[in-house]
C-alpha positions as a Python dict, from the first residue, in 0.01 Angstrom:
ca = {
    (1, 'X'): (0, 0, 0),
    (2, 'X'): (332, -16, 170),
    (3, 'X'): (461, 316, 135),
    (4, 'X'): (355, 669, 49),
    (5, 'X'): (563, 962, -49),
    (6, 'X'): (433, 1319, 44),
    (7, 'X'): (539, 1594, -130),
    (8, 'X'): (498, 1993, -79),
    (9, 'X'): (466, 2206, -426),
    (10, 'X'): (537, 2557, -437),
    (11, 'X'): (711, 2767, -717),
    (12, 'X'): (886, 3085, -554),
    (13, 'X'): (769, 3401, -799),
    (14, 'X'): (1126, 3526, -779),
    (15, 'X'): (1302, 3192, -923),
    (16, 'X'): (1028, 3013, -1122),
    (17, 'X'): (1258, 2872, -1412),
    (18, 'X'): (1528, 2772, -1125),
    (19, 'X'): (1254, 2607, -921),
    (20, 'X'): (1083, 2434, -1283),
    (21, 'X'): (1421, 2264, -1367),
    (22, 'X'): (1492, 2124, -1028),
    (23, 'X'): (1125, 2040, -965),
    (24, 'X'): (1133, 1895, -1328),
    (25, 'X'): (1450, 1704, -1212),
    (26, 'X'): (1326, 1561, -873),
    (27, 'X'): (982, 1440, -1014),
    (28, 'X'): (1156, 1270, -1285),
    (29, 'X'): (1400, 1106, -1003),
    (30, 'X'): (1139, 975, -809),
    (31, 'X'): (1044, 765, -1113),
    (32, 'X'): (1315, 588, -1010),
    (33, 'X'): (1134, 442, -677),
    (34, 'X'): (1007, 130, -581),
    (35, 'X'): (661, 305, -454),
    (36, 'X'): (560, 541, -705),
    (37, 'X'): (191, 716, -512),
    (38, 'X'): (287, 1052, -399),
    (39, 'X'): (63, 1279, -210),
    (40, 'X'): (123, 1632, -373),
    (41, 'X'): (11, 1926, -143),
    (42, 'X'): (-32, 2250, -349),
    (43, 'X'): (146, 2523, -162),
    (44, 'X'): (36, 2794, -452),
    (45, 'X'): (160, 2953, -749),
    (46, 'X'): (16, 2696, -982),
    (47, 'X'): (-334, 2621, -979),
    (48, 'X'): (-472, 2265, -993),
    (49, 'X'): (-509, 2224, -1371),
    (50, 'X'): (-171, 2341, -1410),
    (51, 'X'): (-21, 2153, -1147),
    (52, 'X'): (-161, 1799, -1289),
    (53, 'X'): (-16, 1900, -1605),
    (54, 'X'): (273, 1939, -1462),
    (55, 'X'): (302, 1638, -1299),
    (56, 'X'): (131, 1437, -1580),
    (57, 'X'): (445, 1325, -1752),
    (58, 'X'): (653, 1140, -1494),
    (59, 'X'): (597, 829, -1413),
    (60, 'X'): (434, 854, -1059),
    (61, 'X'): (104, 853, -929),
    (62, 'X'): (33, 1211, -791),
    (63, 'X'): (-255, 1278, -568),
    (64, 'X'): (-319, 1626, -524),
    (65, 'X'): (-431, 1751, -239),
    (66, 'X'): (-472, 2158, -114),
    (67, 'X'): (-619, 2454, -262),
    (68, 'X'): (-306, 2674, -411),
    (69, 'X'): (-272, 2825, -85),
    (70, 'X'): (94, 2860, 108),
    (71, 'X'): (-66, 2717, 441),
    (72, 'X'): (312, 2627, 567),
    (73, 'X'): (488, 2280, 617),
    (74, 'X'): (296, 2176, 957),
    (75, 'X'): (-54, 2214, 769),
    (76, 'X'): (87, 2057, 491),
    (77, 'X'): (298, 1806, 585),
    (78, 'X'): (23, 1694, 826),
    (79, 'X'): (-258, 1784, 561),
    (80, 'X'): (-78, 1478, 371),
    (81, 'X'): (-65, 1250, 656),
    (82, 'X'): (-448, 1285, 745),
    (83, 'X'): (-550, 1163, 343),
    (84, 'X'): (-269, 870, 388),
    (85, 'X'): (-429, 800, 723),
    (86, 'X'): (-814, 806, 612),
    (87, 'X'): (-805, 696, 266),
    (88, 'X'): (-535, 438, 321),
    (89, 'X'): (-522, 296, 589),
    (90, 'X'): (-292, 47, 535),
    (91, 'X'): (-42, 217, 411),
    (92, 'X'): (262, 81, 615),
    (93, 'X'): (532, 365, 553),
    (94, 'X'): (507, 740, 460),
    (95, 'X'): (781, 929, 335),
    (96, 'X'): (878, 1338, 371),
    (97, 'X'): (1073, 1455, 37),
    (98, 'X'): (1123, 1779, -94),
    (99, 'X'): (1137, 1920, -464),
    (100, 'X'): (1498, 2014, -450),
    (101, 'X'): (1590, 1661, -376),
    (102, 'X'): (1717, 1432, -663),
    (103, 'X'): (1688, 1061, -602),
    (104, 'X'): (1823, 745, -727),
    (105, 'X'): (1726, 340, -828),
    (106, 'X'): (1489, 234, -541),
    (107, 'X'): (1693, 448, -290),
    (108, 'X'): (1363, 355, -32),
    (109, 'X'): (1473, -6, -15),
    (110, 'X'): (1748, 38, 236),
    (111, 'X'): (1528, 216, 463),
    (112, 'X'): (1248, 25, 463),
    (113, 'X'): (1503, -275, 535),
    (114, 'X'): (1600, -88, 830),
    (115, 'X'): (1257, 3, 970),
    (116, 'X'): (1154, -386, 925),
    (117, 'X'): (1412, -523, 1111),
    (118, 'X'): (1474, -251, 1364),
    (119, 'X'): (1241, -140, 1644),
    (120, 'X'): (1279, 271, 1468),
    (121, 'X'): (977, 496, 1421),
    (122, 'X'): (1146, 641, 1137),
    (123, 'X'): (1457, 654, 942),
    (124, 'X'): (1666, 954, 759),
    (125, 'X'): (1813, 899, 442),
    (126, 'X'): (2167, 971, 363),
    (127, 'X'): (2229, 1362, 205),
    (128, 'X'): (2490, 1525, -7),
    (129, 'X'): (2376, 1841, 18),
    (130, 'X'): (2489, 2144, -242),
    (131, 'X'): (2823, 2227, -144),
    (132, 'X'): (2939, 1837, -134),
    (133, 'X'): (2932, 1776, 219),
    (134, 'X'): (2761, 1418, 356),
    (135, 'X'): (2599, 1535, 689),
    (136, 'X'): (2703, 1361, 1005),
    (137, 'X'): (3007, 1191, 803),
    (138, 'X'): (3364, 1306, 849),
    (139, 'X'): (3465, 1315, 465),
    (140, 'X'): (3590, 1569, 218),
    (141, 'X'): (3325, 1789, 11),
    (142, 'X'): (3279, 1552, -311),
    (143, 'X'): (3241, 1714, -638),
    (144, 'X'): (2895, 1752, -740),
    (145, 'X'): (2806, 1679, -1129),
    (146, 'X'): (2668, 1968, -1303),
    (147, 'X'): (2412, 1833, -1436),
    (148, 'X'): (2126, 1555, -1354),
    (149, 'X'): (2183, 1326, -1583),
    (150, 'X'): (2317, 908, -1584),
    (151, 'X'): (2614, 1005, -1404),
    (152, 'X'): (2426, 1205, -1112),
    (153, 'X'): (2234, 834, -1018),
    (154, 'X'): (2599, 680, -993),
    (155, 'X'): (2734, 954, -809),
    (156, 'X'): (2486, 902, -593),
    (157, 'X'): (2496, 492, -577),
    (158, 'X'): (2917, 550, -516),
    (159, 'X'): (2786, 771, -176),
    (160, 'X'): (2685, 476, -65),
    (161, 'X'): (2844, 321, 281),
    (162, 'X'): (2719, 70, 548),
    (163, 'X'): (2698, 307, 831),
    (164, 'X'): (2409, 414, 1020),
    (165, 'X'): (2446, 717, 1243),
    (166, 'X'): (2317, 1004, 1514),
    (167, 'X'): (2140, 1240, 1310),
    (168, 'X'): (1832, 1362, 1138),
    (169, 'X'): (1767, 1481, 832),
    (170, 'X'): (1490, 1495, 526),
    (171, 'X'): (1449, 1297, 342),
    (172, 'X'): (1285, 1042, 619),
    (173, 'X'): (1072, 768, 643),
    (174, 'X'): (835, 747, 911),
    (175, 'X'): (647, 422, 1017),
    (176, 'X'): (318, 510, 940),
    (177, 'X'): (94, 373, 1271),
    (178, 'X'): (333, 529, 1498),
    (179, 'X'): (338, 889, 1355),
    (180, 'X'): (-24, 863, 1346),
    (181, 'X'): (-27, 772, 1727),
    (182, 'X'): (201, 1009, 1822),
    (183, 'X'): (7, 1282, 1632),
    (184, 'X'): (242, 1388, 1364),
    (185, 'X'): (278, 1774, 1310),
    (186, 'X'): (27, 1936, 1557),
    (187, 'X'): (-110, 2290, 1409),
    (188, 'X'): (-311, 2363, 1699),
    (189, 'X'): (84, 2431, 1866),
    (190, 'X'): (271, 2514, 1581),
    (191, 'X'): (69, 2810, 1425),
    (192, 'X'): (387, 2929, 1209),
    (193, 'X'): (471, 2843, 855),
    (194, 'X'): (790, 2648, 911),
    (195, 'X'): (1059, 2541, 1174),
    (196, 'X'): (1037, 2337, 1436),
    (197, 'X'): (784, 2113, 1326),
    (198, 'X'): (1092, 1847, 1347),
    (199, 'X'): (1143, 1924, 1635),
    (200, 'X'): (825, 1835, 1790),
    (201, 'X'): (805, 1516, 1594),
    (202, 'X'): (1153, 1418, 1732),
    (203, 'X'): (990, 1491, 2107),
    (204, 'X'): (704, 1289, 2011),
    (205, 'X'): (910, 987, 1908),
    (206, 'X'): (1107, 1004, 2220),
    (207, 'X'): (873, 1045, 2476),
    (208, 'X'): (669, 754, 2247),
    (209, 'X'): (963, 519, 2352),
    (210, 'X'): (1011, 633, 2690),
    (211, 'X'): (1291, 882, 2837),
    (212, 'X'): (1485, 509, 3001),
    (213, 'X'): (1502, 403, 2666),
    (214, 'X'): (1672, 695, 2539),
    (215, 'X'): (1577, 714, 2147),
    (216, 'X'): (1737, 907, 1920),
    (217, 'X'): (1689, 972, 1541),
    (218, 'X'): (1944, 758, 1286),
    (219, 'X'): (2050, 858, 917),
    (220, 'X'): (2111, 544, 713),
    (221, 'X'): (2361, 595, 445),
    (222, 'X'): (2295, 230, 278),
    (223, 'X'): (2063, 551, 81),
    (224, 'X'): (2202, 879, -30),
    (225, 'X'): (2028, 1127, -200),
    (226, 'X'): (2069, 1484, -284),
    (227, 'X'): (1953, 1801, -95),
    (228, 'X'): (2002, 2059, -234),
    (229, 'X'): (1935, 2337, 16),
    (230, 'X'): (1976, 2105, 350),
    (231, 'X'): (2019, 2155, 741),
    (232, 'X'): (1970, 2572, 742),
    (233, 'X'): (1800, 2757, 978),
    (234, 'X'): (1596, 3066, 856),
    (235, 'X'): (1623, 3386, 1030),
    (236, 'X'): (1443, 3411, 1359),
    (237, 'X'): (1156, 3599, 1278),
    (238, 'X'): (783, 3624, 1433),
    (239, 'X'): (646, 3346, 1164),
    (240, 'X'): (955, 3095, 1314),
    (241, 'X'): (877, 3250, 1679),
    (242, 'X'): (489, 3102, 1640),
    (243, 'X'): (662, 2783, 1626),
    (244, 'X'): (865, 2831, 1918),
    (245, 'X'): (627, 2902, 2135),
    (246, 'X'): (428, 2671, 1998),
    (247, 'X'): (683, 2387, 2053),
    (248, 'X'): (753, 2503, 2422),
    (249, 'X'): (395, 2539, 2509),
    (250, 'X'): (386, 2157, 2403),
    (251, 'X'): (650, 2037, 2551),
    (252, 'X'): (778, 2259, 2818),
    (253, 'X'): (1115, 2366, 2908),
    (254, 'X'): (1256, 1996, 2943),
    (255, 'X'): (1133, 1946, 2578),
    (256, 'X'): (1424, 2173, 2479),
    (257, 'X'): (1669, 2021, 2698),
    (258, 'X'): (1583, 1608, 2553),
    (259, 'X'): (1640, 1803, 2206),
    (260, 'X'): (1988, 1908, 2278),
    (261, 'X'): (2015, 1500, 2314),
    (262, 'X'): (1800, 1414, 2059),
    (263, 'X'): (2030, 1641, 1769),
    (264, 'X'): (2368, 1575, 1671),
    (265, 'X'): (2483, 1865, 1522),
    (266, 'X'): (2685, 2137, 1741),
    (267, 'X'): (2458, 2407, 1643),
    (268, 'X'): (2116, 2241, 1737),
    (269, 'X'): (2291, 2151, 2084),
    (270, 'X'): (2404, 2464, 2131),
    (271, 'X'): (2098, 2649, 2087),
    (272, 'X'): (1879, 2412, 2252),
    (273, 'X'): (2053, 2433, 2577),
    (274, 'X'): (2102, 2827, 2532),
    (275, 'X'): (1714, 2824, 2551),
    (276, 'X'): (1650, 2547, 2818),
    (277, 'X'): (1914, 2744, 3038),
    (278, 'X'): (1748, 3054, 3019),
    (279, 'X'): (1390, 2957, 3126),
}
């Protein structure tokens, strides 16, 4: 199999018909790919009868994976990479997408054009994220349509430019053998639910390459896609402060200064050398 999506599922109890509709939107988008096999980890809320009957109607094939528990993105995220790894082993690319992502005509193409022909562990995908704005471009907010129908997939397509830029973001595709070398998202470190699981896997590809080479993550925006809730922090609190530690007991205090380099954004730079400078 070339490539794999993965896919976390959870319904929040507080916005269940909000988070139906845009799941319900995003499954139905990723009909649209070239690969189709997605590995579905159940994060809860639904148990798994309900959750394949759910996912029976699009047109994907969903392999579900997890026991209705919220065990967090590094257990789940890597949870999916460990059933990729063992039960397909040739699997040449895996893919990270979220359910408030909406995606367009074989919007994997691009990046797997990139990754083919360029010596990348992994590749980021254009965004438009909820307000408009196309991370790491300088461009006005664009106008998003209010609804996902025909004309979302060619507001999406007209996104489109040949530009390939500093930056991460989901959703990414990773070159499967070299995530799997470099370990992926390690929960014996990260012990939190979320944050800074990118992080480390940034480290890991740069240190995989070699600090005289000087790698550094790329967006591709031959492929735009929409996020809606993209490039936000939550608030620092003990479950993100497991990670933290986690990440600096992995990688030490130079780990946060090569991520200052490794991120584009101000914010990420910022903060990143705020922490290195205070050890």
């Amino acid at each position: 199999m070339r490539l794999i999506h993965t896919l976390l599922f959870l319904f929040r109890e507080d916005r269940i018909q909000e988070d139906k509709i845009l799941a319900t939107a995003c499954l139905k988008s990723i009909g649209k790919s070239t690969y189709k096999t997605v590995v579905v980890y159940n994060q809860g809320y639904l148990c798994y009868e309900q959750l394949k009957e759910f996912l029976d109607p699009f047109n994907l094939n969903c392999i579900i994976i997890g026991d209705a528990i919220n065990v967090g993105t590094v257990v789940g995220r890597q949870s999916c990479f460990e059933y990729i790894w063992e039960n397909h082993p040739d699997t040449e690319f895996i893919s990270e997408i979220h359910l408030d992502m909406i995606f367009t005509h074989r919007w994997e193409d691009a990046l797997i054009e990139y990754l083919v022909h360029n010596d990348e562990p992994m590749v980021s995908c254009g965004i438009v994220d909820g307000q408009g704005s196309l991370n790491f471009l300088e461009s006005k907010p664009k106008i998003i349509p209010k609804d996902y129908n025909n004309d979302f997939d060619d507001f999406l397509i007209s996104l489109r430019s040949d530009q390939v830029v500093h930056g991460f973001t989901n959703p990414c595709i990773h070159v499967s053998k070299i995530i799997q070398y470099t370990g992926g998202y390690n929960p014996r470190f990260l012990k939190g639910k979320q944050c800074y699981e990118d992080d480390s896997m940034l480290l890991g590809y740069f240190y995989y390459y070699g600090t005289r080479v000087n790698w550094h993550p790329k967006v591709n925006y031959n492929s735009v896609v929409y996020h809606a809730i993209a490039g936000q922090r939550l608030v620092l609190g003990d479950n993100v402060l497991l990670n933290y530690d986690g990440l600096v007991r992995q990688y030490g205090a130079m780990g946060l200064k090569h991520l200052s380099q490794l991120h584009k954004s101000e914010w990420h730079i910022n903060y990143f050398n705020l922490q290195y400078h205070s050890f």
